[in-house]
N, C-alpha and C positions, 0 to 999 in steps of 0.2 A: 464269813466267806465260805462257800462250799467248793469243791472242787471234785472229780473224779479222776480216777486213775487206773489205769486196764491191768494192772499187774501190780505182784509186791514191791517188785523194783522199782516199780513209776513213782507208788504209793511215797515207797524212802525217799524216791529222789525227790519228790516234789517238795513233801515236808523240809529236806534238809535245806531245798533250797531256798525254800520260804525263809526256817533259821537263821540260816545265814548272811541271805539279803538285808532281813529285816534290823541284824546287828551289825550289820556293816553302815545301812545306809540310812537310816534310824536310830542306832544304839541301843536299842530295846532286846532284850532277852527272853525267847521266849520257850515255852515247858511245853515239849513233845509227850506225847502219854497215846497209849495204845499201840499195836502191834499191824504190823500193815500185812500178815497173814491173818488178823481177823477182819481183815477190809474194812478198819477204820482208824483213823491217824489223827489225833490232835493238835495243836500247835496255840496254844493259849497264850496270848499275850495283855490279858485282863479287859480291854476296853472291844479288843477285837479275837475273835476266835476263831479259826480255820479248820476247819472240816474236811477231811480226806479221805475218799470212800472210794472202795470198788460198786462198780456197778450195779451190786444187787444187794449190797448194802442200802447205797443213796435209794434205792427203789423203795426196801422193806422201810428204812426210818422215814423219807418222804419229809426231812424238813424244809421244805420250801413249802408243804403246805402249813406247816404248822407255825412259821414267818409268813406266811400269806400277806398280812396285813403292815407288813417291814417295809420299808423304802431300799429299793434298789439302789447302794451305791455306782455301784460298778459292775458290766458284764461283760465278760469276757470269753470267745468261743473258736 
C-alpha cells in the first residue's frame, strides 16, 4: 500500500493509525521503521507493507512504477 502525507505530523498520524487499526481490528502487529522527517514511514506487517511518503519522496522512489505490473487491490483518493 502506498500512501502520501503533506507533513511530518500527517506522516506519524497516518502510520499510527494504520498501527493501531490494524491491531485492533485485525490483531496483527505491525513494525514501524523510518522517521517521517526523512519522508518515509514503514509499517510492515510481513504479507502486506505500507509505505508512507512525503511528496517528493513518493516522486524520487516512483514505486508504482516499479509495481507497475502488480494488481491493484484497492484505491483510495
Amino acid at each position: 500500500m502506498l500512501c502520501t502525507g503533506t507533513s511530518d505530523r500527517m506522516l506519524d498520524a497516518l502510520a499510527d493509525a494504520a498501527v493501531e487499526t490494524v491491531r485492533t481490528k485485525h490483531h496483527k502487529k505491525g513494525r514501524k521503521q523510518g522517521e517521517a522527517r526523512d519522508g518515509w514511514v514503514v509499517v510492515d506487517y510481513g504479507d502486506v507493507v505500507v509505505h508512507l511518503f512525503s511528496p517528493d519522496q513518493r516522486d524520487h522512489y516512483d514505486l508504482e512504477e516499479l509495481w507497475s505490473d502488480g494488481k491493484v487491490l484497492i484505491r483510495v483518493q
